[in-house]
DRENPA-3360 file (N, C-alpha, C; in nm, 2 decimals, always signed):
BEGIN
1 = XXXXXXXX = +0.65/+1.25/-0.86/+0.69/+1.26/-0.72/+0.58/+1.33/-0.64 ~ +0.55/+1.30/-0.53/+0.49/+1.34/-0.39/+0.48/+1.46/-0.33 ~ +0.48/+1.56/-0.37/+0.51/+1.70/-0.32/+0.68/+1.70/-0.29 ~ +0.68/+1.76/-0.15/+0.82/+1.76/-0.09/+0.83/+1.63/-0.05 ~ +0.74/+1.53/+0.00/+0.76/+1.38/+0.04/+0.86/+1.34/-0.06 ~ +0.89/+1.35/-0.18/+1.00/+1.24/-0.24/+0.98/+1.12/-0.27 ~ +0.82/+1.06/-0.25/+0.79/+0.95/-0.30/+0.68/+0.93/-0.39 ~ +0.64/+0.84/-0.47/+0.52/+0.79/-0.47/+0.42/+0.73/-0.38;
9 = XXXXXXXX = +0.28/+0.77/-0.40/+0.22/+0.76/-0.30/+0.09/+0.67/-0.36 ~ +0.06/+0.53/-0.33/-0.04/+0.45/-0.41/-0.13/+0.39/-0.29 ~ -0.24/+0.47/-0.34/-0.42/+0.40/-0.24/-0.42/+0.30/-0.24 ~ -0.43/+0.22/-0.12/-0.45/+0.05/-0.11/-0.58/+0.05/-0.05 ~ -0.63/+0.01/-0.19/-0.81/-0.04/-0.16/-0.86/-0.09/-0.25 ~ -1.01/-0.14/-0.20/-1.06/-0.15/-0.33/-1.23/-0.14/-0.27 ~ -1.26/-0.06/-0.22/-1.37/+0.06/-0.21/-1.38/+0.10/-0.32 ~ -1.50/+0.12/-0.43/-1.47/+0.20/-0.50/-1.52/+0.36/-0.47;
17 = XXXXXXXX = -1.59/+0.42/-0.43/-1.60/+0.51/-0.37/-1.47/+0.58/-0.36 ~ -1.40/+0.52/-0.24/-1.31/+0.51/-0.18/-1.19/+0.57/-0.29 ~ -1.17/+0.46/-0.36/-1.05/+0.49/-0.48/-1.07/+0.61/-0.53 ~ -1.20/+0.63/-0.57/-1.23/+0.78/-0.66/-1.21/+0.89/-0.57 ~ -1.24/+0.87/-0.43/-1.19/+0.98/-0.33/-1.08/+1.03/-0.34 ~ -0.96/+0.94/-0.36/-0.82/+0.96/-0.40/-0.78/+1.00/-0.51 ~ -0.88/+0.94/-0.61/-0.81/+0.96/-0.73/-0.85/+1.10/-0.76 ~ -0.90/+1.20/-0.67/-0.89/+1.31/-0.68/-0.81/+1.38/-0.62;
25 = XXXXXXXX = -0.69/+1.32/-0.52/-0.61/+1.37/-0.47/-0.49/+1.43/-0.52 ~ -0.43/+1.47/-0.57/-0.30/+1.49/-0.66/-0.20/+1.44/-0.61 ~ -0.22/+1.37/-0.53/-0.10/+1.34/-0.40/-0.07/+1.21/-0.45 ~ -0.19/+1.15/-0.50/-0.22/+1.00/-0.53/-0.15/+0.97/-0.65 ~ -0.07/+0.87/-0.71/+0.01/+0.87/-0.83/-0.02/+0.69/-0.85 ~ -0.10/+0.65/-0.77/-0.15/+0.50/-0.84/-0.24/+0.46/-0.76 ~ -0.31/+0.33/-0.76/-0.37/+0.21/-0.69/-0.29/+0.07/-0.70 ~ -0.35/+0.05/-0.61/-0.32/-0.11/-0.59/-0.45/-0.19/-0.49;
33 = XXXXXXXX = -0.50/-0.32/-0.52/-0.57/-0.37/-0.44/-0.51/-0.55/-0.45 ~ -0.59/-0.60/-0.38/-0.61/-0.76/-0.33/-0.72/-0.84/-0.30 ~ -0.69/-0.95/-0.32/-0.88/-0.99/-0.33/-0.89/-1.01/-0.18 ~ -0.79/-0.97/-0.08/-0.84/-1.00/+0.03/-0.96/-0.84/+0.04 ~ -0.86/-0.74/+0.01/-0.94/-0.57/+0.00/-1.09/-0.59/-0.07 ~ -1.08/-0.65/-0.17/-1.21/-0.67/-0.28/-1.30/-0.77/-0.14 ~ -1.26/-0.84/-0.05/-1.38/-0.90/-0.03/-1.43/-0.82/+0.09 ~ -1.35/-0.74/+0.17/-1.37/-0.70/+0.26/-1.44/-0.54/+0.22;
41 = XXXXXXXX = -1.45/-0.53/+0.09/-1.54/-0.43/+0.04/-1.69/-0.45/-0.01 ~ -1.71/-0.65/-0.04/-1.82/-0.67/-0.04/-1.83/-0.68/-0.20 ~ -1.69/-0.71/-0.28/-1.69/-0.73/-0.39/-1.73/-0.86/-0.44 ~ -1.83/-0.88/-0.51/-1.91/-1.02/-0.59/-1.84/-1.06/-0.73 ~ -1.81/-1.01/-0.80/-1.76/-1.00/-0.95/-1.62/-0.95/-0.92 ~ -1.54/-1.05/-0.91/-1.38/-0.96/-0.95/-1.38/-0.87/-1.08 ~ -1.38/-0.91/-1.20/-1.43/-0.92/-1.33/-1.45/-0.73/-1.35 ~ -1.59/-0.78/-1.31/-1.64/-0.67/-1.37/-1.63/-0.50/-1.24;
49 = XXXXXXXX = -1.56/-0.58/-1.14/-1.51/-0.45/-1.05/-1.37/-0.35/-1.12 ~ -1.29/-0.48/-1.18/-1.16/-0.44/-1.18/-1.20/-0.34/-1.32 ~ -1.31/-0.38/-1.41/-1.35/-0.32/-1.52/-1.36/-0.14/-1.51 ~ -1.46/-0.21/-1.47/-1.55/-0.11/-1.41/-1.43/-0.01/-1.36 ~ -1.35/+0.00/-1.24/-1.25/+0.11/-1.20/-1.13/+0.11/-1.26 ~ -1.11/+0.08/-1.38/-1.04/+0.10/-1.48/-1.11/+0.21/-1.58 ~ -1.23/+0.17/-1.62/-1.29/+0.29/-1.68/-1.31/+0.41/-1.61 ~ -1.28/+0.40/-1.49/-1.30/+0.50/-1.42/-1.16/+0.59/-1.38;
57 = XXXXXXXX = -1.05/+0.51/-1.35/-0.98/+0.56/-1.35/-0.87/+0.48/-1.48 ~ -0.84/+0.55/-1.53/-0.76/+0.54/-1.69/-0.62/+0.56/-1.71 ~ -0.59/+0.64/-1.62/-0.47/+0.72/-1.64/-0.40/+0.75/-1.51 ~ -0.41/+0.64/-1.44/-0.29/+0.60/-1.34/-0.29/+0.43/-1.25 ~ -0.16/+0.39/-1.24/-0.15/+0.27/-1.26/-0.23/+0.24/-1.15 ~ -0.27/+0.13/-1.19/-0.38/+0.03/-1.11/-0.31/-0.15/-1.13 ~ -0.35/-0.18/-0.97/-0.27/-0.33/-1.01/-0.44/-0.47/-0.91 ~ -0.41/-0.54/-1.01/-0.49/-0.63/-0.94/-0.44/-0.75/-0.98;
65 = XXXXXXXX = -0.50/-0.86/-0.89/-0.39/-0.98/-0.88/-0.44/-1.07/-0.96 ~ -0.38/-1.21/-0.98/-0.46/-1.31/-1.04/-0.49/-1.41/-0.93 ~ -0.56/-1.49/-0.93/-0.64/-1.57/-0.84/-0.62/-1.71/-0.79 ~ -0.57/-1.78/-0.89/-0.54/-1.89/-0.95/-0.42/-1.95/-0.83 ~ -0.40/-2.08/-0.82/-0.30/-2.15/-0.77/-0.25/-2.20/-0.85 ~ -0.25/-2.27/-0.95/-0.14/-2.29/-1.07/-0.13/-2.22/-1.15 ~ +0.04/-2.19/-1.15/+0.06/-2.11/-1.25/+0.04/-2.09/-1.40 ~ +0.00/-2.22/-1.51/-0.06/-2.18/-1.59/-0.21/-2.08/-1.60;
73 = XXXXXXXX = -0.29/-2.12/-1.53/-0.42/-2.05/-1.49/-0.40/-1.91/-1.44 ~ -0.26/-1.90/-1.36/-0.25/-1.76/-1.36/-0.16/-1.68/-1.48 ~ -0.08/-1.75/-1.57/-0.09/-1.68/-1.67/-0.20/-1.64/-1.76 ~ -0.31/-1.74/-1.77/-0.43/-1.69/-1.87/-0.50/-1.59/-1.78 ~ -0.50/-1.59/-1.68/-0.56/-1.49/-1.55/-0.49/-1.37/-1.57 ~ -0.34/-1.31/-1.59/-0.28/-1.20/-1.63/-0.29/-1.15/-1.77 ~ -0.30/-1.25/-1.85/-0.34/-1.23/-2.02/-0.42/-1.12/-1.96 ~ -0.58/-1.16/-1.96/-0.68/-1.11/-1.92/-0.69/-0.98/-1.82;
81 = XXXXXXXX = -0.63/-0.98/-1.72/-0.62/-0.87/-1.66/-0.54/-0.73/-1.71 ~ -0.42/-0.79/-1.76/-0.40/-0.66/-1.85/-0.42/-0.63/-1.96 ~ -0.52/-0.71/-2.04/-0.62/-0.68/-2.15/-0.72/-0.53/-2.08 ~ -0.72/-0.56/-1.96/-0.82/-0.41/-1.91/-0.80/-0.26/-1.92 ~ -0.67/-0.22/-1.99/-0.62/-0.16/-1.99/-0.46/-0.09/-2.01 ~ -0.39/+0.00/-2.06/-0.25/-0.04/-2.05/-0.24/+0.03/-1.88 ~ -0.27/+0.07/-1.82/-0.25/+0.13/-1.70/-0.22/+0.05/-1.57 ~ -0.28/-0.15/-1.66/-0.29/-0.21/-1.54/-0.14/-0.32/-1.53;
89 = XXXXXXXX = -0.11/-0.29/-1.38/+0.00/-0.40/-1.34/-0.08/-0.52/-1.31 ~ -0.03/-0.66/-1.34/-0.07/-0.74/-1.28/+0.00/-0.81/-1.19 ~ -0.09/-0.84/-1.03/-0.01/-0.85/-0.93/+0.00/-1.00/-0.95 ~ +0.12/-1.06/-0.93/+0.14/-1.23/-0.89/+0.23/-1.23/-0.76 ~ +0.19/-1.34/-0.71/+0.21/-1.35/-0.60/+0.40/-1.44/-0.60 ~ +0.46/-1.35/-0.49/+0.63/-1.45/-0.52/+0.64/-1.60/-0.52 ~ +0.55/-1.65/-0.47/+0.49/-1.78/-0.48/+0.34/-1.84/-0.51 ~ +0.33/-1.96/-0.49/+0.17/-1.98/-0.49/+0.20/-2.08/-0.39;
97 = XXXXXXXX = +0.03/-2.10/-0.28/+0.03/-2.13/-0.20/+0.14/-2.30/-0.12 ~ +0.20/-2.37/-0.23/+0.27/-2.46/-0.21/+0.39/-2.40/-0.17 ~ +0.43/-2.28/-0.24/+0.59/-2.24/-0.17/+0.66/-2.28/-0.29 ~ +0.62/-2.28/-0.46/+0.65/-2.30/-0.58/+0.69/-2.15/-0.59 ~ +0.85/-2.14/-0.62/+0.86/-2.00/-0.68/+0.78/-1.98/-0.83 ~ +0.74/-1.82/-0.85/+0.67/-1.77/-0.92/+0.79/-1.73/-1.01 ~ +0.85/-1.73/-1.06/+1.00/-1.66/-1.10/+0.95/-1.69/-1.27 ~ +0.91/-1.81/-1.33/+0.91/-1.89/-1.43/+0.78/-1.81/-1.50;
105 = XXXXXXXX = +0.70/-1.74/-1.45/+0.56/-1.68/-1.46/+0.57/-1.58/-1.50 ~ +0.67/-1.51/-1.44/+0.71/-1.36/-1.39/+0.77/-1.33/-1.56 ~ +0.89/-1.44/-1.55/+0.98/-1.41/-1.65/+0.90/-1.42/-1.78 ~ +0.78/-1.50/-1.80/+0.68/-1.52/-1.93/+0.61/-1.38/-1.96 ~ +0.54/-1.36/-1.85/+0.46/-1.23/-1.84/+0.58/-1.10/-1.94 ~ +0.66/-1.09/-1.87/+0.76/-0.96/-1.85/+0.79/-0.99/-2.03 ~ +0.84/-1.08/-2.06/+0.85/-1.15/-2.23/+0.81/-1.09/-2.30 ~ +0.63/-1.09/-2.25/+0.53/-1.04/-2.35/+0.45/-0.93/-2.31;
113 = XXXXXXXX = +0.55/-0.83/-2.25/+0.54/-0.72/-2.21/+0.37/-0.68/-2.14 ~ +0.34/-0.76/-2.06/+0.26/-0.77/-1.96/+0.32/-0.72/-1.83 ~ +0.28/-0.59/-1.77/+0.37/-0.55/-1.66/+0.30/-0.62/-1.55 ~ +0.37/-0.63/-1.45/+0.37/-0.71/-1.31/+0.40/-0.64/-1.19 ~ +0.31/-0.69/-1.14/+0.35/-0.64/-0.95/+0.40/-0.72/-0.90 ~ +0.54/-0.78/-0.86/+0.55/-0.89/-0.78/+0.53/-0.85/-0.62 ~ +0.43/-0.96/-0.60/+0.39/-0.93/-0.44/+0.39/-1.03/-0.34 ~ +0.38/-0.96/-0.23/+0.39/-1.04/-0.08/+0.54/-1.10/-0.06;
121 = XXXXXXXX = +0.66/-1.06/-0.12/+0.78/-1.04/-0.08/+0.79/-1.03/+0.08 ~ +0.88/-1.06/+0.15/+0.93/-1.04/+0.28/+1.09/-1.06/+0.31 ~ +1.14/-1.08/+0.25/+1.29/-1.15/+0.24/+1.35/-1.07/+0.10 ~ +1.50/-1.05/+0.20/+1.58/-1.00/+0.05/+1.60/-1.11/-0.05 ~ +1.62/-1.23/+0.00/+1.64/-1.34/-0.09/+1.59/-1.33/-0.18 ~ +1.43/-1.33/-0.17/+1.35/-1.30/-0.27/+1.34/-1.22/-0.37 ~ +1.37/-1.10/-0.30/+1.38/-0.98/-0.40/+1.47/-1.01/-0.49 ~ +1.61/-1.07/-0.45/+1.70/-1.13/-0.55/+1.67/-1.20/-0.68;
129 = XXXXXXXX = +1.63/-1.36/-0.62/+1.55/-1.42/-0.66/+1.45/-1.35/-0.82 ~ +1.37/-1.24/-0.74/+1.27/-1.16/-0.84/+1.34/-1.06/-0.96 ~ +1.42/-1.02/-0.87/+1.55/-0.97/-0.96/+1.61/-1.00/-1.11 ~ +1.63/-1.14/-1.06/+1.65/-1.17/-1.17/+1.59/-1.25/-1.31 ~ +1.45/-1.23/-1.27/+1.35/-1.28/-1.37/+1.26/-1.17/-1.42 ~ +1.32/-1.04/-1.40/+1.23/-0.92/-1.47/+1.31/-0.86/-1.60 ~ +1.25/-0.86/-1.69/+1.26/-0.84/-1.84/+1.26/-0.66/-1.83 ~ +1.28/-0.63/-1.93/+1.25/-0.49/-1.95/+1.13/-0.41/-1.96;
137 = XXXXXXXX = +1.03/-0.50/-1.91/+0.92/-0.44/-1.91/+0.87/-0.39/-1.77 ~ +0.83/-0.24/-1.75/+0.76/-0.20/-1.62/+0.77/-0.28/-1.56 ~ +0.79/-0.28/-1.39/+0.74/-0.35/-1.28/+0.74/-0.32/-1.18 ~ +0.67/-0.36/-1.10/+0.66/-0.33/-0.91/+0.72/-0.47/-0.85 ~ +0.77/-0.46/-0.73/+0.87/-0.55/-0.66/+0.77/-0.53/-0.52 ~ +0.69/-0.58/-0.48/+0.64/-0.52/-0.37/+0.62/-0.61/-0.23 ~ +0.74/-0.52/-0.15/+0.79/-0.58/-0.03/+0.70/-0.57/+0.08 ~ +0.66/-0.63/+0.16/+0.57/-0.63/+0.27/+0.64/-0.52/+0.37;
145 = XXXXXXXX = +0.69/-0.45/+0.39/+0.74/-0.36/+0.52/+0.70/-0.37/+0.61 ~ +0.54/-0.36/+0.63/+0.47/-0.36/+0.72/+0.46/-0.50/+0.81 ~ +0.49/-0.59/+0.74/+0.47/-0.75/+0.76/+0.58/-0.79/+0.84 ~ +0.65/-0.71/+0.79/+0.80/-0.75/+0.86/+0.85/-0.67/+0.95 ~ +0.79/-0.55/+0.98/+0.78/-0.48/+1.13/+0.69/-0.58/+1.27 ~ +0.59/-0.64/+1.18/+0.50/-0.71/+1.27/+0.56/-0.78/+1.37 ~ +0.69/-0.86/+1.30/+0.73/-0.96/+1.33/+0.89/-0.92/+1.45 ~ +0.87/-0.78/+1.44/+0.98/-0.72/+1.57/+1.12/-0.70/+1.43;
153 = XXXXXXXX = +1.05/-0.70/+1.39/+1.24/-0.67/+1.23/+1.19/-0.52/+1.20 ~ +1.33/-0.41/+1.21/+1.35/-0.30/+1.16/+1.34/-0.32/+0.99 ~ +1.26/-0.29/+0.92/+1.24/-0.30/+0.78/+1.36/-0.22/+0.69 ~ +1.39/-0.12/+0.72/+1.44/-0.03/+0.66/+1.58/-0.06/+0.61 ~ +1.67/-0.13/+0.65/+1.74/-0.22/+0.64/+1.77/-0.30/+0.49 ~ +1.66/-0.38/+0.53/+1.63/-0.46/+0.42/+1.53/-0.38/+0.28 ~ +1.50/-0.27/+0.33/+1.42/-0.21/+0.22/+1.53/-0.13/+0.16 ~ +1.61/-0.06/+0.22/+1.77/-0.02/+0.16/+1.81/-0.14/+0.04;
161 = XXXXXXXX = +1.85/-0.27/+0.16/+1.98/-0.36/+0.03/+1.85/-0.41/-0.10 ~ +1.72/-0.39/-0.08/+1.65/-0.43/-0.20/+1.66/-0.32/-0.30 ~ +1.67/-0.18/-0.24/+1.69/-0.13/-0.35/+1.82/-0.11/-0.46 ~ +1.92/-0.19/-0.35/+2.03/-0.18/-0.41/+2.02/-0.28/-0.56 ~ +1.97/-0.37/-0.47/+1.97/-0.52/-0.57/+1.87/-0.42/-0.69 ~ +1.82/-0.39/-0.74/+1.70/-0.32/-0.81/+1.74/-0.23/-0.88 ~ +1.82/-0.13/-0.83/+1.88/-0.02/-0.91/+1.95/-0.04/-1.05 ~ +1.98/-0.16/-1.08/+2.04/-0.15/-1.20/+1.89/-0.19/-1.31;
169 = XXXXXXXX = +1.80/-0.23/-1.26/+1.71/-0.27/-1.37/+1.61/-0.17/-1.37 ~ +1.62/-0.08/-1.54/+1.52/-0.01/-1.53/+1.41/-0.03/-1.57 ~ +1.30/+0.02/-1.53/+1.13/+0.03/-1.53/+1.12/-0.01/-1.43 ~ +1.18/-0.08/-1.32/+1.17/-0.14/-1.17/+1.16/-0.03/-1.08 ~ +1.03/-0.04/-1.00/+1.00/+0.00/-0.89/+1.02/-0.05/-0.77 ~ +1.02/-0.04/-0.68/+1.02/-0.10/-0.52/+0.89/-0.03/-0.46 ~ +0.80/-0.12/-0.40/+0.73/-0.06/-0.32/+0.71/-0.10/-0.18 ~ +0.69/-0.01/-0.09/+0.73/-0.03/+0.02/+0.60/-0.05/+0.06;
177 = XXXXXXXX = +0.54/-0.15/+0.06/+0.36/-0.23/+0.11/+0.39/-0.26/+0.23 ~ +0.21/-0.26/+0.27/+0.15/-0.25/+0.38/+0.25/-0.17/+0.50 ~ +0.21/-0.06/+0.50/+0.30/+0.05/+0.62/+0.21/+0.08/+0.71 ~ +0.23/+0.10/+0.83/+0.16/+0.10/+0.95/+0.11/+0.25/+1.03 ~ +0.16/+0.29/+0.96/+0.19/+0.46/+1.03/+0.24/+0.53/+0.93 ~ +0.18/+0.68/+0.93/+0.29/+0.78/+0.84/+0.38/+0.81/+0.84 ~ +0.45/+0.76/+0.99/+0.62/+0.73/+0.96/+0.69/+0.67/+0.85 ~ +0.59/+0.56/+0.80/+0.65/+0.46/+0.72/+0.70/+0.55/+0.62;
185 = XXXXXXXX = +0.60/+0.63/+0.58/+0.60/+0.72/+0.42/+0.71/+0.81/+0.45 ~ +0.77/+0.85/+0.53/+0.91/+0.97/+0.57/+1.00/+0.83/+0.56 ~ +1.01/+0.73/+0.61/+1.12/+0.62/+0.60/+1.12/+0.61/+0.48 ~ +1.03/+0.53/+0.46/+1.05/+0.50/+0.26/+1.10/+0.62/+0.20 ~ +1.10/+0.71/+0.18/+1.16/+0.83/+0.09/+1.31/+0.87/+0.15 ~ +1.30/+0.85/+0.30/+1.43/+0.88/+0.30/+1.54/+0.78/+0.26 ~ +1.49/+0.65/+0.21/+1.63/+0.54/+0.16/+1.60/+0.55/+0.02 ~ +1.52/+0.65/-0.01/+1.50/+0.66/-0.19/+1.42/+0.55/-0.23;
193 = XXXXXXXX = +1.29/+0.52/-0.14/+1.21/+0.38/-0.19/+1.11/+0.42/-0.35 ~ +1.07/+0.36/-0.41/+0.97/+0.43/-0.56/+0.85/+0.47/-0.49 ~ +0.79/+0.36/-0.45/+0.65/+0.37/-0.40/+0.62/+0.33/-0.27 ~ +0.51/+0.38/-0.20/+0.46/+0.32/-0.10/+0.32/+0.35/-0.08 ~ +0.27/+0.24/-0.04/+0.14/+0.18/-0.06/+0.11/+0.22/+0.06 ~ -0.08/+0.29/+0.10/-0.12/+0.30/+0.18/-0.25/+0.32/+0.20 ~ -0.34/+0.30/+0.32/-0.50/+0.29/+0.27/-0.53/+0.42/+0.34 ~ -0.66/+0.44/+0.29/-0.70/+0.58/+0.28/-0.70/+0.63/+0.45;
201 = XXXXXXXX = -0.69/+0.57/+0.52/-0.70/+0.63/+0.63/-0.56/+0.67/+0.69 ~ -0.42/+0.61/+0.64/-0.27/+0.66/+0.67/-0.27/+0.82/+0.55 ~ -0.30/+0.77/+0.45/-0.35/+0.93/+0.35/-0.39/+1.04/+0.38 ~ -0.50/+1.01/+0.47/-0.53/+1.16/+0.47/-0.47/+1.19/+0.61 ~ -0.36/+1.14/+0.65/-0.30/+1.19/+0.80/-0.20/+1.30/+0.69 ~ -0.17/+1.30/+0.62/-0.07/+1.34/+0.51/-0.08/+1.54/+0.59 ~ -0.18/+1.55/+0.65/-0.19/+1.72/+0.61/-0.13/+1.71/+0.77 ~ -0.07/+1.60/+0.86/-0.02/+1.63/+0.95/+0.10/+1.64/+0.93;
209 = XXXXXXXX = +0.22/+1.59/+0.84/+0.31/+1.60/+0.82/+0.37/+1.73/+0.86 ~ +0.51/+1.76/+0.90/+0.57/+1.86/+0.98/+0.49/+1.98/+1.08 ~ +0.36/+1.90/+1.15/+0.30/+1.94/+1.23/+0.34/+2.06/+1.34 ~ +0.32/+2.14/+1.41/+0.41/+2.18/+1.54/+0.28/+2.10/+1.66 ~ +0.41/+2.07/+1.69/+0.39/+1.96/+1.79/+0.34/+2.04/+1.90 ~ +0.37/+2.15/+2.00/+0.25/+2.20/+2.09/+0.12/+2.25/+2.03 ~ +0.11/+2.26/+1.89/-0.04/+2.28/+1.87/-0.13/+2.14/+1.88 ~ -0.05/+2.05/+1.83/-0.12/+1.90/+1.83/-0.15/+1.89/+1.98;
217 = XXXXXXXX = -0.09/+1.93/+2.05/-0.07/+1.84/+2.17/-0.21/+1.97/+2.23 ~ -0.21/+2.08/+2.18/-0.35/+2.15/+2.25/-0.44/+2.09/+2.21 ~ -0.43/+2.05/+2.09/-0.55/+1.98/+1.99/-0.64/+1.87/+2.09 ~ -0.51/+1.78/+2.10/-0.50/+1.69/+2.14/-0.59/+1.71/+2.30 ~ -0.57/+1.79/+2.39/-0.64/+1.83/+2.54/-0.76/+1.83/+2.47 ~ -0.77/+1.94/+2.42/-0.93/+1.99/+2.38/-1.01/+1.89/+2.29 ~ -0.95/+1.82/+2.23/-1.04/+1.69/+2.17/-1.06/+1.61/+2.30 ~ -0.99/+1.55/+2.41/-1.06/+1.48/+2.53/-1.12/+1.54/+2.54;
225 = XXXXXXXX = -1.12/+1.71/+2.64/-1.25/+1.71/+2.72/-1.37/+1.75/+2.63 ~ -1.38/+1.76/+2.49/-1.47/+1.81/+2.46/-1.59/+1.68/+2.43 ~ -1.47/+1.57/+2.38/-1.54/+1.37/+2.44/-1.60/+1.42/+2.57 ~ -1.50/+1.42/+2.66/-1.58/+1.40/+2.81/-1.71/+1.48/+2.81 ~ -1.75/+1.62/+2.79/-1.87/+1.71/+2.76/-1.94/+1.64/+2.70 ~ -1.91/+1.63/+2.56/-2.03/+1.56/+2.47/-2.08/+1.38/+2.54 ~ -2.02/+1.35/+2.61/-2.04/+1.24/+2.64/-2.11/+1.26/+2.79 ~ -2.12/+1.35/+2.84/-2.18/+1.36/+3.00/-2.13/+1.34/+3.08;
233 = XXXXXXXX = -2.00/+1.30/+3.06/-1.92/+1.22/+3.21/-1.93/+1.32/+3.32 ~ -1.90/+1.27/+3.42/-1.86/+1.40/+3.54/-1.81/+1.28/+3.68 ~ -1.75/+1.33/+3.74/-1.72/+1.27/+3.87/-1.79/+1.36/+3.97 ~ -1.85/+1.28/+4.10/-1.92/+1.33/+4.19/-1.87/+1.39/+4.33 ~ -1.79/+1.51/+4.27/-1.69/+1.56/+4.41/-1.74/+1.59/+4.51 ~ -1.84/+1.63/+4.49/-1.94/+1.64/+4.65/-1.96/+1.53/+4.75 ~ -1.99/+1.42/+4.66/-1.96/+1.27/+4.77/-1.85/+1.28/+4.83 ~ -1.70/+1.32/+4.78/-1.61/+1.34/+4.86/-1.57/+1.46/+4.93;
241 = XXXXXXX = -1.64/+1.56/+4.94/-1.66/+1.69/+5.03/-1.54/+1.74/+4.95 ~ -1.53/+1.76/+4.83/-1.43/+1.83/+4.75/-1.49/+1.96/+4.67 ~ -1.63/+1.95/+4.63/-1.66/+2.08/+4.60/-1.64/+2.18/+4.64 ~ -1.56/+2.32/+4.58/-1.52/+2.43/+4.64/-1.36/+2.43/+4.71 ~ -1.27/+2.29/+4.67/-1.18/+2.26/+4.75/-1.06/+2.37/+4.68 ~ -0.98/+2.43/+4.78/-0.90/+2.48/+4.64/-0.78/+2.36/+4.62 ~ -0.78/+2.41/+4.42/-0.68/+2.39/+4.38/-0.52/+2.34/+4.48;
% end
């Protein structure tokens, strides 16, 4: 658990720098990435990245996805990715891009005690759906929250009745993916969510948590005008015969 937070707390990246930043955190209790993260980090070799930060970090869970649009190819794709390690979840997607549920994949994997992230969830249906094809082996259930705020829907709701549906299956996690603000991580813990995913830059807001709000808000003054100073700005009161005016 998370300090006083109440949850788990997992880096969403795939910086490696970046990850190792965290993984010095104590705060930090997993990873997770995507090959959308891997490209936008400038990753060339899926392969030998996921390697590579597995040797590096060893001993806390790490999830990376498989790649593939048919699901046979992403079973040999998960063989292989959790060969990297026992640490690593493999992420499959609740579907593939036709809108074929993943359920048949899930249920193989979990069989042969290959642990799973099921991901990109947005619907309790699905969570249902996911529900019922998880075996007794480890898993992550991982709901978009953030995705479904986007869209004007209170999440919390729905991240409630998912964990209802969940609670009876143990090694099952819930994680409450892509969150938008450090609110999210005080919501998730307060409906008892497992995990919640977040990139390094919602993390280190963490030392704001139970802040006093008139100190922020001096913070807050003194960070403008000290922008305005370092920046040069000035208005020209003298063109308006305001120099010396009083207050």
């Amino acid at each position: 658990m998370t300090g006083d937070l109440g949850i788990k707390l997992f880096a969403d990246g795939a910086d490696k720098a970046g990850m190792l930043e965290m993984y010095e955190n104590p705060l930090v209790s997993g990873f997770t990435t995507n090959p959308t993260l891997m490209r936008k980090a400038g990753v060339t070799d899926y392969l030998a990245f996921a390697t590579d930060v597995v040797e590096a970090i060893p001993d806390r869970p790490i999830s990376f996805e498989v790649l593939s649009d048919d699901f046979q190819e992403m079973y040999q794709e998960a063989r292989v990715l959790a060969g990297l390690g026992a640490n690593v979840y493999v992420k499959v997607p609740v579907t593939n891009t036709r809108g074929a549920f993943a359920g048949p994949l899930v249920q193989r994997l979990t069989a042969e005690d290959v642990k799973v992230n099921v991901t990109a969830l947005l619907s309790i249906e699905q969570v249902a759906r996911v529900a019922g094809c998880l075996g007794d082996t480890p898993a992550y259930v991982s709901v978009f929250a953030g995705r479904i705020a986007d869209t004007g829907r209170d999440p919390v709701p729905l991240m409630a009745d998912a964990l209802d549906l969940l609670r009876s299956r143990a090694g099952v996690e819930l994680i409450w993916a892509s969150p938008r603000e450090l609110l999210n991580v005080v919501q998730a813990a307060e409906i008892g969510c497992h995990v919640i995913t977040a990139t390094n830059d919602i993390l280190r807001k963490l030392a704001l948590v139970g802040k006093d709000l008139h100190e922020y808000s001096l913070e807050t003054v003194k960070m403008f005008h000290d922008d305005a100073q370092a920046a040069g700005f000035e208005l020209d009161l003298a063109s308006y015969g305001l120099v010396g005016a009083p207050a």
